[in-house]
N, C-alpha and C positions, 0 to 999 in steps of 0.2 A: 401423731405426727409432730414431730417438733419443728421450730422455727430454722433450726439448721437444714434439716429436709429440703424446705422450700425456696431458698436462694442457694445460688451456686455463688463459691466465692471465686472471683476474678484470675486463680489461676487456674483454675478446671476449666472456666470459658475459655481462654486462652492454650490450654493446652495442645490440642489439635488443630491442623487445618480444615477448614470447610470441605465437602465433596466435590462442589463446584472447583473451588479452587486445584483441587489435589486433580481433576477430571483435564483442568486447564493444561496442568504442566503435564499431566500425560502425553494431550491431544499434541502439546509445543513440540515436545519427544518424538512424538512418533511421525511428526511431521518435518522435523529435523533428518532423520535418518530416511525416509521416505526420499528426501529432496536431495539428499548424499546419493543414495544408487541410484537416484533416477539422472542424474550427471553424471556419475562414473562409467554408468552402463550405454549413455547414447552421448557421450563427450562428442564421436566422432558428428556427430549429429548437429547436434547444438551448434560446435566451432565453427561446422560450415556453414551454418546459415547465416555468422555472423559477418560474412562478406557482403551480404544484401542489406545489410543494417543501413549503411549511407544512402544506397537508393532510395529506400524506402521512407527516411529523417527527410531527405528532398520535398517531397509533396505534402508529407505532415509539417514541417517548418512553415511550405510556403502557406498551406490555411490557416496554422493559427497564428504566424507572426504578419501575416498580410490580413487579415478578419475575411477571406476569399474574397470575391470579386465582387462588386458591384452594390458594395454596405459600404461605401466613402461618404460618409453623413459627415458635415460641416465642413473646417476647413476653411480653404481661400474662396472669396468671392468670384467670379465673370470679370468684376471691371475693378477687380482691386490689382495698383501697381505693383503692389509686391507680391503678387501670383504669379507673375512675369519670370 
């Protein structure tokens, strides 16, 4: 066995991508195209539900932009005047 044997030089390790990797941009792929028919095929679908969007933003706004009901920690004092 020679010393050349035992290391690989820097552009053999680099030659290829990894399987992980190469597995990634498949799974990207086919999840790309997956997400294209599944819109073309139920558009009619999709676009009508998107009239409900605003009702639905209504009560999600009001819990998280209000912290819901009855969490009002600190704040103004009882007998402070500029509570008034």
């Amino acid at each position: 066995m020679s010393a050349e044997s035992h290391f690989e030089s820097p552009d053999q390790t680099r030659q290829g991508m990894s399987m992980k990797a190469r597995a990634g941009i498949v799974l990207l792929g086919f999840l790309a195209i997956a997400g294209a028919l599944l819109f073309t095929e139920h558009r009619a679908h999709v676009l009508g539900l998107l009239i409900w969007l605003p009702l639905l933003a209504c009560p999600l706004m009001h819990f998280f932009m209000h912290g819901g009901h009855g969490h009002h920690h600190g704040g103004g004092r009882p007998n402070d005047p500029r509570s008034v």
